[in-house]
N, C-alpha and C positions, 0 to 999 in steps of 0.2 A: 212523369217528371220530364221536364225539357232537359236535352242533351246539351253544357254546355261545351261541348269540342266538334271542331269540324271533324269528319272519321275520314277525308280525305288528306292525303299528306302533302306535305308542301316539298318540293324536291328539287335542288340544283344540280348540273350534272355538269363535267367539263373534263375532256383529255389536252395531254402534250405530251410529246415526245422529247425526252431526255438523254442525252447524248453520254448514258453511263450503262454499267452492266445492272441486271433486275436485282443481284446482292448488293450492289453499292446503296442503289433508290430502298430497296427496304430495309437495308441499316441505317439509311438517315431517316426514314419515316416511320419505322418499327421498331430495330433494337433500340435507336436514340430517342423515341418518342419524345422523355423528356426534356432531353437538353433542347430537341429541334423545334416541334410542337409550336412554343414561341417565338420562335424566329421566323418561320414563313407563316404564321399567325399573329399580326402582333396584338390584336385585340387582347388575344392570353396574357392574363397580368400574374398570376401565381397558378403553379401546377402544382401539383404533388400526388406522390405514388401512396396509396392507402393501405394495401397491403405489401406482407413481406414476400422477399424472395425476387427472382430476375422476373423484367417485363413481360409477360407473356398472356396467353389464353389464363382467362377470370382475372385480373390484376384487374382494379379498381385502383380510380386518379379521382383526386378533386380538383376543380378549375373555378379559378375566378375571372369570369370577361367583361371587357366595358368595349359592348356594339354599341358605337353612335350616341356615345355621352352616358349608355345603358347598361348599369354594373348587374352581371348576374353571376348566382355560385351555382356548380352544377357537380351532379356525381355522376362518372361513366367508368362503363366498364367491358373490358376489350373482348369481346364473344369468337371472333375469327381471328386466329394469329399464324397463318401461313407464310413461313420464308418464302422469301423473294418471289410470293405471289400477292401474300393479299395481307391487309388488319383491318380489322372493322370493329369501331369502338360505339355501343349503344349507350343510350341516357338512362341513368339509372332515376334519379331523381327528378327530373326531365323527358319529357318525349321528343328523342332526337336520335340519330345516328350518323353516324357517319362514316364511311368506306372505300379504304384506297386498293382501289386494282392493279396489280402490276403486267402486265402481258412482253415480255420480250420480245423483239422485232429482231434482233440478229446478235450476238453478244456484245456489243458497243451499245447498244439503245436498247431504253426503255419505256414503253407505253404505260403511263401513268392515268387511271380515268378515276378521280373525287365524287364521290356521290354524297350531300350532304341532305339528309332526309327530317324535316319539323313533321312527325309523326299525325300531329293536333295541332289547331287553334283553337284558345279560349276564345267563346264568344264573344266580347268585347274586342277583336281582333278580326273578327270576321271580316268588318267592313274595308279592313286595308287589305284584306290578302293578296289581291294584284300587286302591290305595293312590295308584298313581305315577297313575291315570290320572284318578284323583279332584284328586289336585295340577297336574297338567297343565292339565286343565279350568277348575280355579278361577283359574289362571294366566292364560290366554284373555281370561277374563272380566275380568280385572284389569287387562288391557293394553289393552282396548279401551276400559273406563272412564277408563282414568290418561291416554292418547290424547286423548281426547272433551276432557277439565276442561283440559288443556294449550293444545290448539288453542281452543276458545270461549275460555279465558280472554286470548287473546291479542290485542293491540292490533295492528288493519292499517289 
């Protein structure tokens, strides 16, 4: 049987430095996931929390996005939930993940690095992957800027 997915993963990667404490960057990226998620995302058009109980490891969200006119629904669900180090939320319904690093540089700053991982392509998709992975990357990069101007511009 032909295999229709690439088995290699498509990956964006991008750091910045945040001029807050590593508990400030992962309550705006972890405990608030939902309020924030959309706002330095704005593709995110509807979130929601799938299970009960506070945010945390196993909590399942549904997401509805429109990448580039491209309405997709996905289901994930948060596998690493370390304060003020790390969350990392995988595709359940989907082959994707995604994964924020925290590293603190001195308690005023925080080293933020987005890893945003397409697990697969279907093959029908093969022939852009240059394309997909050039999007991905710029993607990275946009989320760790839109991250940075959100959290500094915020009143604590």
């Amino acid at each position: 049987m032909f295999n229709l997915f690439s088995d290699k993963p498509v990956v964006g990667k991008a750091s910045i430095m945040i001029r807050k404490p590593d508990e400030h960057v992962f309550n705006f990226i972890g405990t608030d996931l939902l309020t924030n998620y959309p706002r330095w995302s704005p593709e995110v058009r509807e979130l929601e929390k799938l299970t009960d109980g506070p945010l945390g490891l196993g909590t399942l969200c549904r997401q509805v996005r429109v990448d580039q006119g491209n309405r997709s629904e996905s289901t994930f669900k948060i596998v690493i939930f370390e304060p003020h180090m790390r969350i990392r939320f995988d595709g359940v319904s989907n082959p994707f993940r995604c994964d924020y690093v925290l590293e603190s540089a001195d308690p005023a700053f925080t080293q933020i690095t987005f890893i945003f991982e397409l697990l697969s392509l279907e093959l029908h998709m093969r022939a852009f992957e240059k394309l997909i992975r050039i999007a991905i990357q710029d993607g990275a990069e946009r989320t760790v800027r839109n991250i940075k101007k959100l959290i500094e511009a915020e009143q604590i």
